[in-house]
C-alpha positions as CSV (number, residue, x, y, z in Angstrom):
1,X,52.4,-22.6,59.2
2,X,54.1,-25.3,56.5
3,X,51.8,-24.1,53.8
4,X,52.9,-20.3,54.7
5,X,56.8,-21.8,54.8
6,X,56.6,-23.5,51.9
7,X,55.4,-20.9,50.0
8,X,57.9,-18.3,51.0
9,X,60.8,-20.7,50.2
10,X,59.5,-21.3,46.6
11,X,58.9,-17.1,46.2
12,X,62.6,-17.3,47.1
13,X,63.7,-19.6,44.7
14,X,64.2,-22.6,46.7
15,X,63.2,-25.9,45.4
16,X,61.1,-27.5,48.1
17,X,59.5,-31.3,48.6
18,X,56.0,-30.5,50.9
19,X,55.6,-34.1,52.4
20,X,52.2,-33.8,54.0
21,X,51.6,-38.1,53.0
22,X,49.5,-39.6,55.5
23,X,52.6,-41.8,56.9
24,X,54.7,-41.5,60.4
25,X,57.3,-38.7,60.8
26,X,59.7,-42.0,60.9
27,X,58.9,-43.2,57.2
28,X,58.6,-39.3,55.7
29,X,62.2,-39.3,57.4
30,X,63.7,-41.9,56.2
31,X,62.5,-40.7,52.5
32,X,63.9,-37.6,52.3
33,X,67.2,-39.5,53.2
34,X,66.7,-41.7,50.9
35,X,66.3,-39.5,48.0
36,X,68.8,-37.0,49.2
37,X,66.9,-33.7,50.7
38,X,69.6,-31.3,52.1
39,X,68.2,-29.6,54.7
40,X,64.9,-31.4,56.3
41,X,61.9,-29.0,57.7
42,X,60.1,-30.1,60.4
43,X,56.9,-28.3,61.4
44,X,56.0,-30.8,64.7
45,X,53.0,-29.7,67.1
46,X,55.6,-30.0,70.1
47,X,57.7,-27.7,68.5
48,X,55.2,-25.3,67.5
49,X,53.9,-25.5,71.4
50,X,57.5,-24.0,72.2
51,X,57.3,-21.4,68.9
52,X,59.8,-22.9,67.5
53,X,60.6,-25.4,63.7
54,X,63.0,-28.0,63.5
55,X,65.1,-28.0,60.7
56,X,68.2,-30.8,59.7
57,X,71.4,-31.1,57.9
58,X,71.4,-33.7,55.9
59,X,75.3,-33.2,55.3
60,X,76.6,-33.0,58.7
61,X,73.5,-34.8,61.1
62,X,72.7,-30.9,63.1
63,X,69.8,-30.3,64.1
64,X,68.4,-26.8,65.1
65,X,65.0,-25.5,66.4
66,X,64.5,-22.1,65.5
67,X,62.0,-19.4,65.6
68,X,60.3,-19.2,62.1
69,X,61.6,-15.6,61.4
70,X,65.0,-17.4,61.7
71,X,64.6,-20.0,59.3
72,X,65.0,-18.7,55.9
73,X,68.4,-17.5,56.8
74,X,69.0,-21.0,58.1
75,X,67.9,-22.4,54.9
76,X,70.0,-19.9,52.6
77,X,73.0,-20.9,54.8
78,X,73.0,-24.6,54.7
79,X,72.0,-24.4,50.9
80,X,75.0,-22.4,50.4
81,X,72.6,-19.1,49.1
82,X,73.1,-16.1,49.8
83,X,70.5,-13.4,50.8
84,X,69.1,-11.2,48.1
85,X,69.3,-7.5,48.2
């Protein structure tokens, strides 16, 4: 499902960071703060047991957990983007 994500956010124009490094969810966390990631994506296996993707503001600390037909929106949003067509 990350694979499939990622690539539909890059088809959309979206400049995305795939962190699949062999390291705790902690230390790829702490990362994408450090080097200033908007909007963080989070494809957990708890969450995907309950359907659902995490996805964080970096801006304002939110956090959501969405169904994956609902995240691209989410994305656009929080990026300030919006929808084409």
């Amino acid at each position: 499902m990350a694979e499939n994500l990622y690539a539909e956010l890059v088809r959309e124009g979206i400049e995305v960071l795939f962190d699949d490094r062999e390291e705790s969810p902690g230390a790829k966390f702490k990362d994408a703060d450090l080097i200033g990631i908007p909007v963080r994506i989070t494809i957990g296996s708890r969450a995907l047991r309950e359907g659902l993707i995490e996805i964080r503001s970096r801006k304002t600390g939110e956090e959501w957990k969405l169904l994956r037909g609902q995240v691209l929106g989410k994305v656009r949003e929080l990026l300030g983007q919006k929808a084409e067509g």
